[in-house]
RODO-2510 file (C-alpha; in nm, 4 decimals, decimal comma):
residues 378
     n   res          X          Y          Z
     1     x    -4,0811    -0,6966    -0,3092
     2     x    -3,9163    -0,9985    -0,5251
     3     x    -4,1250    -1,1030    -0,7967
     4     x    -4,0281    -1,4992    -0,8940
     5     x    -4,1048    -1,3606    -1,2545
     6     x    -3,8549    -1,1531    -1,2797
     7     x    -3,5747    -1,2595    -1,4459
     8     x    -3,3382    -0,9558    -1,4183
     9     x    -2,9995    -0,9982    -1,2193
    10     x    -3,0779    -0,7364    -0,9710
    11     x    -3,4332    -0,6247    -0,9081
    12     x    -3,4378    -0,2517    -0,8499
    13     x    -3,7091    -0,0563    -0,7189
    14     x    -3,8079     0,2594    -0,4737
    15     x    -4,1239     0,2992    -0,2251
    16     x    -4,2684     0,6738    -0,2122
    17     x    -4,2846     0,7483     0,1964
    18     x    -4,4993     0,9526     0,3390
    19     x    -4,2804     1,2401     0,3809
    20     x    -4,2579     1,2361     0,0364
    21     x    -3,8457     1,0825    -0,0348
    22     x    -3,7942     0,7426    -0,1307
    23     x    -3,6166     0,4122    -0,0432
    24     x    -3,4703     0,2032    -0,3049
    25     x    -3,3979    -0,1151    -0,2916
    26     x    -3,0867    -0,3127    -0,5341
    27     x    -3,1767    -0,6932    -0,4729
    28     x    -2,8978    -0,9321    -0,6428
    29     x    -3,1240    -1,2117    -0,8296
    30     x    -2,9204    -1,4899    -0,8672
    31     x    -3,0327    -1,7931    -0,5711
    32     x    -2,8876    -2,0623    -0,7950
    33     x    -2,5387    -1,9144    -0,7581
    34     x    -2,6313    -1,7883    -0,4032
    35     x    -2,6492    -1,4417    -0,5615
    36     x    -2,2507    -1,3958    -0,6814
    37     x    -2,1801    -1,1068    -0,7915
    38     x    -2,1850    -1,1287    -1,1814
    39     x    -2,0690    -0,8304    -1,4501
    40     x    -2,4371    -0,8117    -1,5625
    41     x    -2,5671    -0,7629    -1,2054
    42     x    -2,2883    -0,5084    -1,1971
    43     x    -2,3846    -0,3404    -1,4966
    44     x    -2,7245    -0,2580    -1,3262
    45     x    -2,6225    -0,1621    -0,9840
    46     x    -2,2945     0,0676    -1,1066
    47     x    -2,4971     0,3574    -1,3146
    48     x    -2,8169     0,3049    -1,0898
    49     x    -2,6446     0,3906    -0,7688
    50     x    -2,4697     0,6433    -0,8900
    51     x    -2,8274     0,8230    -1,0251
    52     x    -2,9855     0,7345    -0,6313
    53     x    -2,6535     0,8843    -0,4627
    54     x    -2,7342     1,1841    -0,6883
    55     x    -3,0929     1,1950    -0,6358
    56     x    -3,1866     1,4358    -0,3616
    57     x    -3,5181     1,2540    -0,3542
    58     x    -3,3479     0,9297    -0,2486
    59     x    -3,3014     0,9257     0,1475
    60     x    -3,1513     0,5862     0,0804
    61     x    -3,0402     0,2651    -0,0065
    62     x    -3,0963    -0,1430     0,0443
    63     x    -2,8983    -0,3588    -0,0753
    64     x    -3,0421    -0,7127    -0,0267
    65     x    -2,9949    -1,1264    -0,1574
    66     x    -3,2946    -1,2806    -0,3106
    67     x    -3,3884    -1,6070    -0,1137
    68     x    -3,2831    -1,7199     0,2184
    69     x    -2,9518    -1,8757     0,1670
    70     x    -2,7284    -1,5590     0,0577
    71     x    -2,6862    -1,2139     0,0400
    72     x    -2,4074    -1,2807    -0,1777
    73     x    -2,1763    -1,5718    -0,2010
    74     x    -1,8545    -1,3705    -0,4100
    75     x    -1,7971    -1,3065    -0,7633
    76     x    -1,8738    -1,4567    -1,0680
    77     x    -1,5697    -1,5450    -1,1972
    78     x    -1,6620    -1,8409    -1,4196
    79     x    -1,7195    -1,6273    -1,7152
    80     x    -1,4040    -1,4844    -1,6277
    81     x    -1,2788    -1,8154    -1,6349
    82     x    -1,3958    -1,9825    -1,9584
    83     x    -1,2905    -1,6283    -2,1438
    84     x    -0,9496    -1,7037    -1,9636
    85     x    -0,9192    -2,0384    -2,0883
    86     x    -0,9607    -1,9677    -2,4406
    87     x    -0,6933    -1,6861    -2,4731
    88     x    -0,4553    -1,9367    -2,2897
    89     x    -0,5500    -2,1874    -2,4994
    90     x    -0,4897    -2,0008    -2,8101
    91     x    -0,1312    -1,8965    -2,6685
    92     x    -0,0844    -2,2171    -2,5815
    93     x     0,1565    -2,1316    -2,2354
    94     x     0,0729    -2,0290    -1,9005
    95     x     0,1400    -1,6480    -1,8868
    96     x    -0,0697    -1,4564    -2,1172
    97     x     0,1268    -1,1180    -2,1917
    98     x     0,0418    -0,7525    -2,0991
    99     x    -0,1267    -0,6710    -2,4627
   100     x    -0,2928    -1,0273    -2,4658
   101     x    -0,4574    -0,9463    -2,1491
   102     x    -0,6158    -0,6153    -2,1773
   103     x    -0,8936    -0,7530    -2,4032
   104     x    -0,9849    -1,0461    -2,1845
   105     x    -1,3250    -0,9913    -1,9686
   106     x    -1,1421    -0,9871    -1,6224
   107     x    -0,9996    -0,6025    -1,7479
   108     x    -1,4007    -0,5145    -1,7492
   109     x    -1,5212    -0,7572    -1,4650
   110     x    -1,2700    -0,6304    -1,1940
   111     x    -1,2543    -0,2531    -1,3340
   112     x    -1,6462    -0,2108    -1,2936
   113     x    -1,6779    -0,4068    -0,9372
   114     x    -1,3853    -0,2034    -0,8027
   115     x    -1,5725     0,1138    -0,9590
   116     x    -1,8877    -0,0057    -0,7449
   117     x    -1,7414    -0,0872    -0,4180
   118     x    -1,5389     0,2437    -0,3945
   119     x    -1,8806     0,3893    -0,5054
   120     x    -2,0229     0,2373    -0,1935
   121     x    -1,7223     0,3475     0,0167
   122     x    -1,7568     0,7414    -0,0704
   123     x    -2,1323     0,7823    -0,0476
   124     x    -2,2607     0,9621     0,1838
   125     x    -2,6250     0,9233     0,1349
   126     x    -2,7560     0,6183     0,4234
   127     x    -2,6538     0,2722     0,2523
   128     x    -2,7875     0,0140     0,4706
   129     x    -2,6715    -0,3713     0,3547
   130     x    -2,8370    -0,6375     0,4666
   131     x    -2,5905    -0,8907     0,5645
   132     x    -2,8160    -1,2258     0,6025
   133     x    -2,6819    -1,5757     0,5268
   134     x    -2,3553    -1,6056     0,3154
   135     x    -2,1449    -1,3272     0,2354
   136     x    -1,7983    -1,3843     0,0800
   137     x    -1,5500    -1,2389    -0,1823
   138     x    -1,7444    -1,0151    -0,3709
   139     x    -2,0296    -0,9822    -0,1480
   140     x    -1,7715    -0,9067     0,1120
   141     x    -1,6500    -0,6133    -0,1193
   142     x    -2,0153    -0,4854    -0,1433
   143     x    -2,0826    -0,4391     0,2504
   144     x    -1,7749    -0,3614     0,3573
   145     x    -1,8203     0,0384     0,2480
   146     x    -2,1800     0,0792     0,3555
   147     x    -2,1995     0,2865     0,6482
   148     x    -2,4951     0,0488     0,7907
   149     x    -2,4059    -0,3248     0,7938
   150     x    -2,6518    -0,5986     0,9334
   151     x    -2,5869    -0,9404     1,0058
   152     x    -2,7721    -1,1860     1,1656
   153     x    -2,7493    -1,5600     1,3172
   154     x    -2,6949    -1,7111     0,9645
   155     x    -2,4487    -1,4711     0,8383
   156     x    -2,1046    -1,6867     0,7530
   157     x    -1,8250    -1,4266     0,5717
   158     x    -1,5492    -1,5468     0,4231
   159     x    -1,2341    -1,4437     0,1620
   160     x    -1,1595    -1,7839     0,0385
   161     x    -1,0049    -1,6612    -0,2576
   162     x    -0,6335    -1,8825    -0,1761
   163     x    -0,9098    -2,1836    -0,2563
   164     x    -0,8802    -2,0706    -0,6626
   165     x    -0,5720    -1,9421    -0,6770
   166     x    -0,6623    -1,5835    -0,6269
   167     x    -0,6570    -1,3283    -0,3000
   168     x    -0,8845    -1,1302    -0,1178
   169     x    -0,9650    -0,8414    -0,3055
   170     x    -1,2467    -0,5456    -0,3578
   171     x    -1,0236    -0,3467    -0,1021
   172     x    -0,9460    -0,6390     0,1498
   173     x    -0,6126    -0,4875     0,1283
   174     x    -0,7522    -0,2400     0,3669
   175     x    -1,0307    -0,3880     0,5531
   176     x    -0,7976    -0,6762     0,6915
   177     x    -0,5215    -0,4711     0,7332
   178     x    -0,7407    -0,2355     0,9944
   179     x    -0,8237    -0,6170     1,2038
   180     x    -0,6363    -0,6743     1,5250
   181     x    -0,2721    -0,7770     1,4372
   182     x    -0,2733    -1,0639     1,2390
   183     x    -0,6101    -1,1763     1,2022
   184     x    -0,6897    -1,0228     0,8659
   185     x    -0,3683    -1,1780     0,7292
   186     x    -0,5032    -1,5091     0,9177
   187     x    -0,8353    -1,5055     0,7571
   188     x    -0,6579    -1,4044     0,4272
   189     x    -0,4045    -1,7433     0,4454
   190     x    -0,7110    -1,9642     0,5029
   191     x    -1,0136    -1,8287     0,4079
   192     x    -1,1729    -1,9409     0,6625
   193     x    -1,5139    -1,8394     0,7757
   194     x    -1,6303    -1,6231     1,0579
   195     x    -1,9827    -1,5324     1,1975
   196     x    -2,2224    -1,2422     1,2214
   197     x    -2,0737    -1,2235     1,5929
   198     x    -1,6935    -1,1555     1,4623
   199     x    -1,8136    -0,9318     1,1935
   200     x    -1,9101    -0,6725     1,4231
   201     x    -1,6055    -0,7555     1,6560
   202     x    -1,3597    -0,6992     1,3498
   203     x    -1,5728    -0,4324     1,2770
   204     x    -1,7345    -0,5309     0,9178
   205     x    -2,0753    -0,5247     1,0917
   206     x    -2,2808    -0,2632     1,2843
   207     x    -2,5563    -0,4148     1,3937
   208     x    -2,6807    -0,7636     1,4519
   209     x    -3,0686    -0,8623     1,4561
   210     x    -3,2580    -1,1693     1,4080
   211     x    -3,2890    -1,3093     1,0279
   212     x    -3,6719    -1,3464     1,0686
   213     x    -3,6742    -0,9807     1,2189
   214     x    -3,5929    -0,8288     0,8529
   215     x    -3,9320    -0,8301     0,6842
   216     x    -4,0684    -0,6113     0,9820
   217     x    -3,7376    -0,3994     0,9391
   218     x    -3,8173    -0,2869     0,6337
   219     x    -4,1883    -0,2144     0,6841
   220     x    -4,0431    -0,0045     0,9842
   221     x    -3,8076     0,1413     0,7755
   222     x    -4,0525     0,2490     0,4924
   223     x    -4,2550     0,4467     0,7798
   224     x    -3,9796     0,6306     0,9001
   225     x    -4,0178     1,0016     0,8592
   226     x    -3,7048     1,0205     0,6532
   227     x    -3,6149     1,3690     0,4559
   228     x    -3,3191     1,5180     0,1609
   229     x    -3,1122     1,5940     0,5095
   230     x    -2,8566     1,2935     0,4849
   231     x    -2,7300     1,3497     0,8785
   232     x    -3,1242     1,2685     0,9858
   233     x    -3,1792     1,0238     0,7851
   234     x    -2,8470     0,8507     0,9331
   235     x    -2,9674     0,9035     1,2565
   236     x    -3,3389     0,7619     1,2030
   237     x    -3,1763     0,4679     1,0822
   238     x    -2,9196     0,4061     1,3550
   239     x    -3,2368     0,4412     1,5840
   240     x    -3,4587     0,1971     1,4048
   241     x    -3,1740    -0,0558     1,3398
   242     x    -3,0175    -0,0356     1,7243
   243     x    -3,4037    -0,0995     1,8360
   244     x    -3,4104    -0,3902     1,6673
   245     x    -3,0849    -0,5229     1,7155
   246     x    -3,1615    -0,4272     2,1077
   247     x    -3,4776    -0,7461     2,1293
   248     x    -3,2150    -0,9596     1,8785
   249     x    -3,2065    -1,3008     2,0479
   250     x    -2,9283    -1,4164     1,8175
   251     x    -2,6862    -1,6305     1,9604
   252     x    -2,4594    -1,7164     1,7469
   253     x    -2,0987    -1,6668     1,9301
   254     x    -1,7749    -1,5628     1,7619
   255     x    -1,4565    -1,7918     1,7047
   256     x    -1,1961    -1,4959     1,6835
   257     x    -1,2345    -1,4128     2,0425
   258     x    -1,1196    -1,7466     2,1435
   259     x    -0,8887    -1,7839     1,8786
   260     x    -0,7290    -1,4621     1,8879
   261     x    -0,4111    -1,5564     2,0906
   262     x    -0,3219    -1,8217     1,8687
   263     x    -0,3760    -1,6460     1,5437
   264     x    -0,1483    -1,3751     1,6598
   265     x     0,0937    -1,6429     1,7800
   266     x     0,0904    -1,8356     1,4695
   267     x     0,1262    -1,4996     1,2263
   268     x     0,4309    -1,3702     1,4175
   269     x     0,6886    -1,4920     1,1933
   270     x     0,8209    -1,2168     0,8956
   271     x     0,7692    -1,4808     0,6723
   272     x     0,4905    -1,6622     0,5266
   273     x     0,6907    -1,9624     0,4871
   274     x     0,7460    -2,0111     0,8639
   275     x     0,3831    -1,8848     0,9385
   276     x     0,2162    -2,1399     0,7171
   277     x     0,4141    -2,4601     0,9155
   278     x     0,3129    -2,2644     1,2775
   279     x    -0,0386    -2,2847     1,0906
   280     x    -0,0435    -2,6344     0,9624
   281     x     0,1919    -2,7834     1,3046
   282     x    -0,0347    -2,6292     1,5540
   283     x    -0,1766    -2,8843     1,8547
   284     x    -0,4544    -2,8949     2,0156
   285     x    -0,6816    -2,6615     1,8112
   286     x    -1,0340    -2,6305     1,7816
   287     x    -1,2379    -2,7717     1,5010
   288     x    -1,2535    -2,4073     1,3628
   289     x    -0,8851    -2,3544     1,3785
   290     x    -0,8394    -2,7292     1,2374
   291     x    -1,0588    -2,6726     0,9311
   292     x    -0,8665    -2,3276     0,8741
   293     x    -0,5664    -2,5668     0,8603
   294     x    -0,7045    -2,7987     0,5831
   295     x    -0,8413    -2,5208     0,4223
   296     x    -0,4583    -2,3353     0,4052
   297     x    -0,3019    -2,6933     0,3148
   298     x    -0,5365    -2,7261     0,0267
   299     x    -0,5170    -2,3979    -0,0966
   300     x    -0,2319    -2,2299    -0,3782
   301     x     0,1037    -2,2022    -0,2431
   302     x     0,1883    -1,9059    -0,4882
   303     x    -0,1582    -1,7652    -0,3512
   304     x    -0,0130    -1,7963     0,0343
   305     x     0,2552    -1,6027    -0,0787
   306     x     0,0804    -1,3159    -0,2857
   307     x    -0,1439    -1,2753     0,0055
   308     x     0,1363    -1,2151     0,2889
   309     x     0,3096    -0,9881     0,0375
   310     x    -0,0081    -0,8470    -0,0820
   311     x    -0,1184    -0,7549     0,2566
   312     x     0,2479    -0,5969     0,3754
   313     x     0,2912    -0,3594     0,0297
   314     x    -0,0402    -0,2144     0,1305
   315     x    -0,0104    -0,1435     0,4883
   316     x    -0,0762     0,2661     0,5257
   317     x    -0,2223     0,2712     0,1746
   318     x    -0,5119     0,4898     0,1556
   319     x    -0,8256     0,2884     0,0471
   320     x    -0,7726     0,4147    -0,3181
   321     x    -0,4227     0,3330    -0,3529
   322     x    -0,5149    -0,0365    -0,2213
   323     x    -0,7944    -0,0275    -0,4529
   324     x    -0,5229     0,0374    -0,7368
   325     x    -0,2961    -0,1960    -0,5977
   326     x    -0,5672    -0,5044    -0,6340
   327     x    -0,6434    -0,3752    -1,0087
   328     x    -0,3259    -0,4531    -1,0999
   329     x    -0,2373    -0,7644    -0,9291
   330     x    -0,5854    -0,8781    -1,0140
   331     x    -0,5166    -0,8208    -1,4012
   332     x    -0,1532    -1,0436    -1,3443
   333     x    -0,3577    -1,2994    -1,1408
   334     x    -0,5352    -1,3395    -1,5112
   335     x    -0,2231    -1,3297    -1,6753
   336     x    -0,0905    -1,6560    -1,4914
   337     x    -0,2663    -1,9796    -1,5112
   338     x    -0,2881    -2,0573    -1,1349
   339     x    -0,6192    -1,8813    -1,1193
   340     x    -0,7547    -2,0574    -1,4329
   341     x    -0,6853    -2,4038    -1,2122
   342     x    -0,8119    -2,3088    -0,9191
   343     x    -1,1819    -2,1580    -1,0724
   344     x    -1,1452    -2,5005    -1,3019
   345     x    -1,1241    -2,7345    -0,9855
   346     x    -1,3571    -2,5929    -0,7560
   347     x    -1,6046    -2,4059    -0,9308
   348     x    -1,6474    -2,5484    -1,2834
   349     x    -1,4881    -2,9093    -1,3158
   350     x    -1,5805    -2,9587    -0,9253
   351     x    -1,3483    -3,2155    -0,8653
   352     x    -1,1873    -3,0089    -0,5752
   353     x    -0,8547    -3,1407    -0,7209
   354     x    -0,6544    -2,8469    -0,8071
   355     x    -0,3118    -2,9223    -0,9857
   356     x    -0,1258    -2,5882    -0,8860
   357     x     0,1585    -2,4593    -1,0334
   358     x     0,4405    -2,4869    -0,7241
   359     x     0,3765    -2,7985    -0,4853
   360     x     0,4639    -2,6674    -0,1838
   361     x     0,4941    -2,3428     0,0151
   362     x     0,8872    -2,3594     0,0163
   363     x     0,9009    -2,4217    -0,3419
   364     x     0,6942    -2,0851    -0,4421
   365     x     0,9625    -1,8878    -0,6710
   366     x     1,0414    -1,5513    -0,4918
   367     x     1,0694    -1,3839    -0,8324
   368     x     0,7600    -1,5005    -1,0086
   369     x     0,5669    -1,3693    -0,6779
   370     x     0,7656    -1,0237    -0,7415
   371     x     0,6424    -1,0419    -1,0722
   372     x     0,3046    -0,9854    -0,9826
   373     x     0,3591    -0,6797    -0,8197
   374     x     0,5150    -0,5226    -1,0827
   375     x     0,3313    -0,2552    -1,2891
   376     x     0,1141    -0,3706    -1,6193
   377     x     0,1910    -0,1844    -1,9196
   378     x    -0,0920    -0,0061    -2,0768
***
């Protein structure tokens, strides 16, 4: 279905069925950047779901990567960045103001992917997302809502957004907040990754099949005897999906099972200065739980900090209040030039050298973190 021609960000098309609907399919078309999520990809997917979900002649919807490496690897945030730079450039200080800010391209970027993935939350029309290879930040934010998730043996998920000064976003104020007790706050302190396997165990995945197994999905798929009634056309996808995932030999075996005890142990403190030393002074860990360390020590302090208070503000939120929560401290996250150095070291620069603003977790200033979370004026 992916022509190597094409040179549009997403390819979009739909396949007639027999029974006379149709399935179309959204694939991201961006393998040099593993497929992040960029505004002009969002551009096309935001007003053509929203015709499919409207579309009675639409049974449903795949979202899928181009390539084998990625459904999507998070958001594009380099143009984000270099439009960043500038404006602080021009005001030549680190915090841009709240009338400087509203014309800078992260206003648009975040408004429009937030718009999507609540899109994908609400529908109710079969979204099926398939999962395969790497999934993080942004790509996270895309499967999360879709109310049929695959992953497979090469799926790796992550929220590594403490790694450029940012935090997990596009509503993982609610998704890790609904993980057992403290592992979503865990995962949110160190970005670390996790596999197909703890997807569905934290319940971010419904089904798991083989990678090779998808072409034949979708040929399955595209013979189903789908119709306009949305509850049968969930069901005949459940069925065809479960079969599958039922002669999956994936083996690919979790990490937050066996780390469970000692993430919970380590995130019992009611402060994130005391649970990043149990982090970063545990013994005897794994290799999983000792690159979650490095990744925590190398990360923002001021990001550790937004992320544990981030996380506690939005506890009971509904998914639309945590969705408004994120715009805002999203837009402040611009404002302040700790995200700037983080995208600069590891994404554009690439010298993994990041020269962020406090030093050290203890040294994080309790009011500039309050500062984020207060309201932007508009």
């Amino acid at each position: 279905m992916i022509q190597p021609s094409d040179n549009s960000p997403v390819i979009l098309t739909e396949q007639l069925l027999d029974s006379g609907v149709k399935v179309a399919f959204a694939t991201l078309n961006a393998r040099r950047s593993l497929n992040a999520l960029s505004l002009p990809m969002i551009d096309f997917l935001l007003p053509q779901v929203k015709s499919w979900l409207a579309d009675d002649g639409v049974a449903a919807i795949v979202f899928q990567g181009a390539g084998d490496k990625a459904f999507c690897a998070g958001g594009d945030v380099v143009s984000v960045y270099h439009d960043l730079v500038a404006k602080h450039k021009i005001n030549a200080r680190n915090t841009l103001n709240d009338d400087e800010i509203s014309s800078c391209l992260g206003v648009e970027f975040f408004t429009k992917e937030y718009q999507l993935d609540q899109l994908i939350h609400h529908a109710s029309k079969p979204i099926l997302m398939l999962a395969d290879g790497y999934v993080m930040g942004g790509g996270i934010g895309l499967v999360a809502g879709a109310n049929h998730r695959i992953v497979t043996e090469k799926t790796v998920m992550a929220m590594p957004e403490i790694t450029i000064g940012l935090y997990p976003d596009v509503g993982a104020s609610w998704f890790l907040n609904q993980m057992p007790k403290g592992v979503g706050l865990f995962l949110g302190l160190t970005g670390m990754t996790f596999t197909g396997a703890d997807a569905k165990r934290l319940k971010m995945a419904d089904y798991s099949i083989d990678s090779e197994h998808i072409p034949t999905l979708i040929d399955s798929l595209l013979k189903l005897e789908l119709t306009t009634n949305e509850s049968i056309n969930h069901q005949l996808l459940s069925d065809l999906v479960n079969s599958f995932a039922a002669k999956s030999e994936m083996q690919i075996i979790g990490q937050i099972d066996n780390e469970i005890a000692r993430i919970q142990s380590v995130t019992a403190y009611d402060n994130v200065v005391d649970i990043y030393h149990a982090i970063v002074d545990a013994e005897n860990c794994s290799d999983w739980f000792n690159k979650a360390k490095q990744n925590l020590m190398h990360g923002s302090p001021l990001s550790a900090h937004i992320i544990y208070q981030q996380l506690n503000h939005c506890q009971g939120l509904s998914l639309a209040e945590c969705f408004e929560q994120e715009f805002n401290l999203s837009i402040r996250c611009c404002q302040f030039s700790e995200f700037t150095e983080g995208v600069r070291a590891l994404l554009v620069d690439k010298d993994k050298q990041p020269n962020w603003f406090y030093k050290s977790i203890e040294s994080v200033d309790k009011q500039q973190v309050a500062w984020f979370f207060t309201t932007i004026k508009k």
